[in-house]
C-alpha positions in Angstrom: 0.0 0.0 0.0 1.4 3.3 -1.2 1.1 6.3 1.4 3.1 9.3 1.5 3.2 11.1 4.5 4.5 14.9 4.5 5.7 15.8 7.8 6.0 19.3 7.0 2.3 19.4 6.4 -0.6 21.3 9.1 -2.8 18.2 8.4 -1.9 15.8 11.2 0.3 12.5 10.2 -3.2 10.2 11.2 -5.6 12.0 9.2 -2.8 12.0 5.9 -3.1 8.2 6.2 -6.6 8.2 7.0 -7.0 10.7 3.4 -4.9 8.3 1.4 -6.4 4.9 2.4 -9.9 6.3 2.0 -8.8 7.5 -1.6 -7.4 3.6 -2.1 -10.8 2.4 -1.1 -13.0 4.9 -2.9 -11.0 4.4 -5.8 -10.8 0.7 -6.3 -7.5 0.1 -5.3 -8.2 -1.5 -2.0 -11.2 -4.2 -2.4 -13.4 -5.2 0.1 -12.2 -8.0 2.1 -8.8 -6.8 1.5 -6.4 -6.9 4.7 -4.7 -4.0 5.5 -1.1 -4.2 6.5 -1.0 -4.7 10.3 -0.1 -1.6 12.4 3.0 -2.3 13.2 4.4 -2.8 9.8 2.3 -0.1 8.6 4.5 2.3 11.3 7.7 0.9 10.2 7.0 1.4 6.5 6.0 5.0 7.0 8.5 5.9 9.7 5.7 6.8 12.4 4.4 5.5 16.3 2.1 2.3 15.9 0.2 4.6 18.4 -0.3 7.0 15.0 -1.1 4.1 12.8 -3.6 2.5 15.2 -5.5 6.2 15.5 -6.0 6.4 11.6 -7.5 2.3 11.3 -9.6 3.3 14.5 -11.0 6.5 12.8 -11.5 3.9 9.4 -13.4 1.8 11.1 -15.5 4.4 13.1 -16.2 5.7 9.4 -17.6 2.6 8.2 -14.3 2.1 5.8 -12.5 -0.7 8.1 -13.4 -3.9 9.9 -11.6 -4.8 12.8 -10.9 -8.4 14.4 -8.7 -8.8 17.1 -6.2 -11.0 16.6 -6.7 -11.0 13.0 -6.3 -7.5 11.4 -8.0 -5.3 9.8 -9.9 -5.4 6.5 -11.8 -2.9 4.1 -15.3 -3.1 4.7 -18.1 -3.7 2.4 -18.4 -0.7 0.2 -21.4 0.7 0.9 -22.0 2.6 -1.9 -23.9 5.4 -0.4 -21.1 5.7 2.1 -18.9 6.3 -0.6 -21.2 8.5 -2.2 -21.5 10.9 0.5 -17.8 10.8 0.7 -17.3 12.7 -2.8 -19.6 14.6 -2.0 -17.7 15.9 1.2 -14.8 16.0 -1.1 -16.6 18.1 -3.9 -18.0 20.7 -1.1 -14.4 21.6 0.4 -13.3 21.5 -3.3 -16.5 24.5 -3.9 -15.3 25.8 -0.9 -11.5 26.9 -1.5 -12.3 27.9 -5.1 -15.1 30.3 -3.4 -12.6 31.4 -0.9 -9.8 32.1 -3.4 -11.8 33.9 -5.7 -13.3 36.2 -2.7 -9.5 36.5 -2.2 -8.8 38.2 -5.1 -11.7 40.7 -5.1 -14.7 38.5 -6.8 -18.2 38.8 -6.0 -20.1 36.4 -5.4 -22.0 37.0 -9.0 -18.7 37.0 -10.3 -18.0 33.6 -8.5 -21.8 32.4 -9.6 -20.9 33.8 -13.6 -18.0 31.9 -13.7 -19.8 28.3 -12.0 -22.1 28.9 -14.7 -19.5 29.2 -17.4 -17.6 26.4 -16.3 -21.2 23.9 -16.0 -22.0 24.5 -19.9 -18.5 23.4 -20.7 
């Protein structure tokens, strides 16, 4: 499993991994029923505490993403595809969101903002 960790970033090193296995999922590239590397290896690959690794397959399973069994791993859950939905969704909104903040950055209105949406759908 390919995760990149940039520990010069804001975004905490749990939530990068939680971001980037999430992707993996969404995309295809991790299956359901697919075992995750265990936490410890996971830690050693990327450098980080087991502690760290542990917090992102906790928050994965609390989002529906990861099954846990104790003594045996963990493993992507079923894809529920409205879970997954509403997770692009999420993604789409803060997308929206910092392209309407950068544009009020630079002096737009929000007609300006709404002109250009508009532009940009009939594309």
């Amino acid at each position: 499993m390919k995760i990149i960790i940039n520990n010069s970033s804001m975004q905490p090193i749990y939530e990068q991994a939680v971001v980037q296995i999430k992707g993996l999922i969404m995309d295809g590239q991790l299956k359901e029923g697919e075992p995750l590397p265990s936490v410890r290896s996971l830690a050693k690959e990327l450098r980080v505490s087991a502690l760290t690794v542990k917090k992102s397959y906790d928050v994965l399973e609390q989002e529906g993403f990861v099954i846990t069994v104790h003594g045996k791993g963990s493993f992507v859950a079923c894809t529920n595809q409205g879970l997954l939905l509403e997770e692009k969704r999420k993604e789409v909104e803060l997308d929206l969101e910092t392209a309407i903040r950068k544009g009020r950055s630079c002096g737009m209105s929000d007609e300006d903002i709404t002109e250009m949406f508009r532009i940009i759908l009939e594309d």
